[in-house]
N, C-alpha and C positions, 0 to 999 in steps of 0.2 A: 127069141130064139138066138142062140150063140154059138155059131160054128168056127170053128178055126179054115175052115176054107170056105171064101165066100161067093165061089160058084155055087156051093153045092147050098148054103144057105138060103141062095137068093132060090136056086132051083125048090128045095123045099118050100119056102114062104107063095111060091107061086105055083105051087101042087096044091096047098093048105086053100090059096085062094080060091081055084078050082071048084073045090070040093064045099066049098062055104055056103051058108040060108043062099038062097035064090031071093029069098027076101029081101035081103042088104045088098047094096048094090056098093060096088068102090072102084075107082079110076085107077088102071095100074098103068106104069110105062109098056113098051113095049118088050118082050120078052128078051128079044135080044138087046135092046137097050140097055137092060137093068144087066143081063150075064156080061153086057162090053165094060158097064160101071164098078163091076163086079173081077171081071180080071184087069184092071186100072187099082184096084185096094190090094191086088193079091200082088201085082207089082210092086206096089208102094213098101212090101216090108209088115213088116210086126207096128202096127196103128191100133190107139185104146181102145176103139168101137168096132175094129175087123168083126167082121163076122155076125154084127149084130142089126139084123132088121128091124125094119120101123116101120110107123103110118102117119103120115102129116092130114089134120084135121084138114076139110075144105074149105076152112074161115081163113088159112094161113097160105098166100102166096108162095107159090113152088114155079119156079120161071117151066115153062113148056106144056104145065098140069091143068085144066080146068077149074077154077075156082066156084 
């Protein structure tokens, strides 16, 4: 997903997860975490990846995430 504002992206990616199989399970931050991480990129200016969320596999060290 590619939003030019990435409050509202993060907000969407974390409605989508919401709404996701009950089947799958996945480790998010906490909500306001990600919306603090989130107006920190909206600061930062015009960056290549603004806007664009992700998901780090659980084989790949994220400092603070569950492995």
């Amino acid at each position: 997903m590619l939003d030019s504002d990435p409050r509202g992206a993060v907000r969407a990616s974390l409605e989508a997860a919401q709404r996701g199989d009950p089947a799958i399970w996945i480790s998010l931050v906490a909500p306001e975490q990600a919306l603090a991480r989130a107006d920190e990129v909206a600061a930062a200016g015009d960056l290549p990846l603004r806007g664009l969320t992700f998901a780090v596999k659980d084989n790949i060290d994220v400092a603070g995430m569950p492995t």
